[in-house]
C-alpha positions as a Markdown table, in Angstrom:
| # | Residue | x | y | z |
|---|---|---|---|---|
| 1 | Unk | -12.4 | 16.8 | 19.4 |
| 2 | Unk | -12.3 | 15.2 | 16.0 |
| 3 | Unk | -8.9 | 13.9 | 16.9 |
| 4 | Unk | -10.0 | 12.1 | 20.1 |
| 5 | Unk | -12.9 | 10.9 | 17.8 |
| 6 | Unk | -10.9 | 9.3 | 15.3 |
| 7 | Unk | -8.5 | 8.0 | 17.8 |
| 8 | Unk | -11.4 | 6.1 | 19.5 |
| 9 | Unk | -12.8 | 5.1 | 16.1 |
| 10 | Unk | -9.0 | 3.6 | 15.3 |
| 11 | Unk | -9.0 | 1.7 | 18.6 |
| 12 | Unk | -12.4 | 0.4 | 18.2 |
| 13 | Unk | -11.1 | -1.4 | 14.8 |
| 14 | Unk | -8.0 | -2.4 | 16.3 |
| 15 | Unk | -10.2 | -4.5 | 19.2 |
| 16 | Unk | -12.1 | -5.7 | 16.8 |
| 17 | Unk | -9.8 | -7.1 | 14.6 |
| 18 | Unk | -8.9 | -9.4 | 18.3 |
| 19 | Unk | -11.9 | -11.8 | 17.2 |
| 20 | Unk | -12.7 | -14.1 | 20.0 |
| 21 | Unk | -16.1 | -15.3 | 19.0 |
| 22 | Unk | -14.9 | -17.1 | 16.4 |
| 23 | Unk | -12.5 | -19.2 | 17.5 |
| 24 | Unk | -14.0 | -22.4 | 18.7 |
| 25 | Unk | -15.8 | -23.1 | 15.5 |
| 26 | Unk | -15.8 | -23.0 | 11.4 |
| 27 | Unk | -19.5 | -22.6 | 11.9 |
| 28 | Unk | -21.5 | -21.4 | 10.5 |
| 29 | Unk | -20.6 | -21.3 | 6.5 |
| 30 | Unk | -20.9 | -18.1 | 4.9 |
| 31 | Unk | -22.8 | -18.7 | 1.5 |
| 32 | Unk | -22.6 | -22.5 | 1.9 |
| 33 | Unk | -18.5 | -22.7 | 1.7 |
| 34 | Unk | -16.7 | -19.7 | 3.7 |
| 35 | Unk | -16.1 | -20.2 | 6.8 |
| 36 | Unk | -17.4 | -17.3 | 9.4 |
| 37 | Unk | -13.8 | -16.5 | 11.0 |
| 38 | Unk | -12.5 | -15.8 | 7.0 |
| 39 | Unk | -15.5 | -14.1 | 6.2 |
| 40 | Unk | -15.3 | -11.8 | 9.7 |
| 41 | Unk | -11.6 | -10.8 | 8.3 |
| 42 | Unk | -12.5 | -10.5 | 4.7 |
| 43 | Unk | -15.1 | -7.9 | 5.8 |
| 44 | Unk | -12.7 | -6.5 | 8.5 |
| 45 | Unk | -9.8 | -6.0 | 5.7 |
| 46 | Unk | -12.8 | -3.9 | 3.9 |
| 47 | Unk | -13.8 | -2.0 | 6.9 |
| 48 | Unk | -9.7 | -0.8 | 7.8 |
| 49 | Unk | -8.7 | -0.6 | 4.2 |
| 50 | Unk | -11.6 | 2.3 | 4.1 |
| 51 | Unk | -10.5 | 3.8 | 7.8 |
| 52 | Unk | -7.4 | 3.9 | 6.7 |
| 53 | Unk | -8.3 | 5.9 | 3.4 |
| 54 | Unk | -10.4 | 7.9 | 5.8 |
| 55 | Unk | -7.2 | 8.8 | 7.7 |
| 56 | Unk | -5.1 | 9.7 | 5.4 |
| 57 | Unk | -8.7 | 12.3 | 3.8 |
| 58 | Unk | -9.2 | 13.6 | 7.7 |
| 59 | Unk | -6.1 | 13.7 | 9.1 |
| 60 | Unk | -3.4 | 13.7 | 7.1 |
| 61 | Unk | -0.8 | 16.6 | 7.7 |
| 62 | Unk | -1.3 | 19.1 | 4.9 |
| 63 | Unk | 1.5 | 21.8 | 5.7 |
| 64 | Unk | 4.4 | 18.7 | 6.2 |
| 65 | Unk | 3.6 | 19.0 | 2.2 |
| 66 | Unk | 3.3 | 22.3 | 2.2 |
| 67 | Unk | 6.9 | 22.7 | 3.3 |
| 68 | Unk | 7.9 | 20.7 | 0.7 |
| 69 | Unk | 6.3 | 22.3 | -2.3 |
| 70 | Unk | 8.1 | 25.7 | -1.3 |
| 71 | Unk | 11.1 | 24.6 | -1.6 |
């Protein structure tokens, strides 16, 4: 179960990181200069930088390492 959970959590960021909304316009400015698509991927680097660490503290394969350190 948590498996399938964090696979749908994955794909979730990966369709959102396919920003359509933004597209058409630099409108409007994020604190008066940013532009809203930049500012979308600024917080979207955020948001997958932290999945990712999330990953690797969830779901990262502990006895691949465990093989390693017994040798």
């Amino acid at each position: 179960m948590t498996r399938a959970l964090l696979a749908i959590a994955t794909l979730l960021l990966y369709l959102l990181h396919q920003d359509f909304w933004f597209w058409r316009s630099a409108r409007p400015l994020v604190f008066g200069f940013l532009p809203v698509g930049l500012f979308y991927h600024a917080c979207y680097s955020l948001a997958a930088s932290a999945w990712l660490w999330a990953l690797v503290k969830l779901a990262w394969p502990s006895h691949l390492e465990d093989e390693v350190e017994r040798r």
